[in-house]
C-alpha angles and dihedrals in degrees: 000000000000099000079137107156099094079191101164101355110084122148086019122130112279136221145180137204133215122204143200127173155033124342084272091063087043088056095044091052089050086050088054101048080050098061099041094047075059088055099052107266121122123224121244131193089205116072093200091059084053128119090184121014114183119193113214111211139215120202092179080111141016103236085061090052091047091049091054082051087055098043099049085059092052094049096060090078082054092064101039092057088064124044101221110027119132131217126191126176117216139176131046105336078052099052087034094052103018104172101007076072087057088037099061105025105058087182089065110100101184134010112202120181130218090273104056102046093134093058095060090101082061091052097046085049100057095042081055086060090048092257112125107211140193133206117179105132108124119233114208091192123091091251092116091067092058098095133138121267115260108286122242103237084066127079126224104269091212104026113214086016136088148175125219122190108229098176135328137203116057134228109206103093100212107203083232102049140077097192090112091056094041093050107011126227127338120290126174133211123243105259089223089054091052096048087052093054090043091047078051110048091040080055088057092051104262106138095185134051130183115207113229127206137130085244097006089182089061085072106137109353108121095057087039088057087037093055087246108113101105084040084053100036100239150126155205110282092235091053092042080058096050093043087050092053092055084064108115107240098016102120089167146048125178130165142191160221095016120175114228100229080057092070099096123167091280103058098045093057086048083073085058106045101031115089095190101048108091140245097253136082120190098205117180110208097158103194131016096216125093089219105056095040086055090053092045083052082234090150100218130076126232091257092053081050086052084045091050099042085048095052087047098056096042081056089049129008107187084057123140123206127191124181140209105226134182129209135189092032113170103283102013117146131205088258092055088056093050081056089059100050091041083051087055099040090047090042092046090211103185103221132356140191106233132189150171115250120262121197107239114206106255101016118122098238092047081073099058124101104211088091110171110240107266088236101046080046086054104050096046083053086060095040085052099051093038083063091043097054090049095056080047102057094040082049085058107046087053089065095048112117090017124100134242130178103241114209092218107236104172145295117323120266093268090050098232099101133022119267123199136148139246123230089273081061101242129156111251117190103207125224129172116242112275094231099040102098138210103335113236116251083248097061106052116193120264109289126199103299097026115126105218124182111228141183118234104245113160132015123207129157092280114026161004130259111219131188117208122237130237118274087243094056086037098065090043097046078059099052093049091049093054090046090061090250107149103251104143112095 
């Protein structure tokens, strides 16, 4: 966790958190250091320095579920180094296991589930107190958005940058995923409620928000089909957008996870009339074979997906789309995984997060007996990624020589350059400019939260590598971008 700015709290207890797991979880992890910076404690990057550490869990796939299971062991020895220390476990193992979790890990104090964050502060009080608690009953009503603005002894995690929660549950019931039983059916925020926290967040300098939600596209549908949607405060998806790009200081809109029978008219042509909304649609279409999406209950077929791709791109051409895809699903053939290939190859997704399929507990397809060998799945999933390398790496030498404005994140995997991404959402590794020369004291290199424009140099599987323009062209590649001149590659 990298709640790192102790601000006003010195000399507090202190906690970590550990997270797995999808932006949600991140998001979730971010809420709960929140809360408990409310409640007195300080945040620490270091978990040995910790008083509480709380793990948030993710149960998409198994291997995340096992790693909680291992870590929980480990962390025994934590505890016991110091008389007094806390764990609790959140997120979706929690809300998936609830008390098997207290039952075999005597070292857990609380357990808390994906829909009582905010009352983690509660839990930590009463183990403090030597009482082990559990809270896994699910709340359909919107009380666990109702949570305290960031506190102001703790930094931005992502500076420039914010989640906001939309919705969340979801409603779909994939015959793969465990995401209904984890966070429950679908609730939407007020719209009201969401445009408060993004006027608050551009006040505090983010430039950029990604909209969260299972099916983040679903926002709002069922009051809009009950006739509800001015009682309940909500919207269409596609005028929650509009009304969010109207916001003063927001450059930049994302959102995921959207479901791909959610896109409706509206929405597409946001991509079209929005500035802010970005160039890049994650759009998870799972398997390219009929079949198998039937199977999956996904409700489109892989030519709607082709329709859809094709509408998106008429509304915006420099679009990027990147995909979420399974292999090895109960019953799929060796003709249902060419489908697949042939769907990402038509639909040129730039880059994707692929993955083997893994049985959930409760889940209809975890019952049937067709399973794909391990190995065969295994070997699809490298002859996936090998062709998708392949379309990421063609994506990016098509970019090379041409300029994007970078939103700065931090510094480069190997730690020796900035990284950032453009609104298409690709990795830029920054350089200066070779003949640029020592920077004068009055010009300071791009910091976390800064926007840079930089050349394409250089394309590899992963990134980009971007040189930074000079201060002067930067200042006029501004001017021309505000002016609606076309300066994005």
């Amino acid at each position: 966790m990298s709640e790192d700015s102790q601000a006003g709290l010195e000399g507090s207890r202190r906690f970590h958190i550990r997270t797995y797991g999808c932006q949600m979880n991140v998001h979730d992890s971010q809420k709960i250091a929140n809360l408990l910076a409310h409640a007195g404690f300080a945040a620490s990057d270091d978990g040995e320095a910790a008083d509480l550490l709380v793990v948030n869990t993710c149960s998409i796939r198994e291997k995340a579920e096992n790693r909680l299971y291992t870590d929980l062991g480990l962390l025994r020895e934590w505890k016991a180094r110091r008389p007094g220390r806390l764990l609790g476990v959140a997120g979706c193992v929690a809300q998936q296991e609830g008390d098997e979790i207290l039952r075999r890990f005597a070292e857990v104090d609380f357990v808390c589930g994906t829909h009582n964050l905010r009352l983690v502060p509660a839990l930590v009080a009463a183990a403090e107190r030597g009482r082990r608690s559990l809270r896994t009953d699910e709340d359909p009503t919107r009380a666990r958005f109702e949570l305290p603005e960031r506190h102001p002894g703790l930094s931005n995690p992502t500076p420039g940058r914010a989640f906001v929660t939309v919705m969340e549950g979801c409603d779909m019931f994939c015959s793969f995923c465990i995401v209904p039983t984890t966070r429950g059916r679908e609730v939407s925020r007020s719209a009201d409620s969401i445009l408060e926290e993004v006027r608050g967040l551009a006040d505090a300098g983010v430039v950029e928000v990604t909209l969260l939600g299972q099916t983040v596209n679903a926002y709002g549908r069922h009051d809009l089909r009950r006739g509800r949607a001015d009682a309940e405060g909500t919207t269409s998806f596609a005028a929650l957008l509009a009304a969010l790009d109207a916001v003063p200081g927001i450059e930049r809109i994302r959102y995921t996870s959207p479901h791909p029978i959610f896109f409706d008219e509206a929405l597409v042509e946001a991509h079209a009339a929005l500035p802010s909304l970005c160039p890049h649609v994650h759009l998870p279409v799972q398997s390219g074979s009929d079949a198998v999406l039937a199977a999956m209950r996904r409700r489109y077929t892989a030519d709607a997906v082709r329709e859809l791709v094709g509408r998106l791109r008429a509304a915006r051409p420099d679009l990027a789309l990147t995909t979420d895809l399974i292999v090895g699903f109960p019953g799929e053939t060796d003709a249902d995984f060419r489908a697949t290939l042939e769907l990402v190859r038509d639909a040129d997704f730039v880059d994707s997060y692929s993955f083997k399929y893994s049985p959930r507990p409760g889940t209809a397809a975890a019952e049937r007996s067709d399973r794909v060998p391990p190995e065969l799945a295994q070997e699809r999933l490298e002859a996936l990624q090998e062709q998708q390398r392949g379309q990421t790496l063609a994506a990016h030498r098509a970019r090379v020589g041409g300029r994007a404005e970078v939103l700065v994140e931090g510094t480069s995997r190997r730690g020796d350059q900035l990284s950032g991404r453009d609104p298409q959402h690709r990795l830029f590794n920054l350089t200066a400019p070779a003949e640029s020369g020592p920077r004068p004291a009055a010009e300071p290199g791009p910091r976390p939260g800064d926007r840079v424009w930089v050349r394409a140099v250089e394309a590899t599987p992963r990134s980009l590598i971007g040189e930074i323009e000079a201060p002067r062209l930067q200042r006029s590649l501004r001017r021309a971008d505000e002016q609606g001149h076309h300066v994005r590659l």
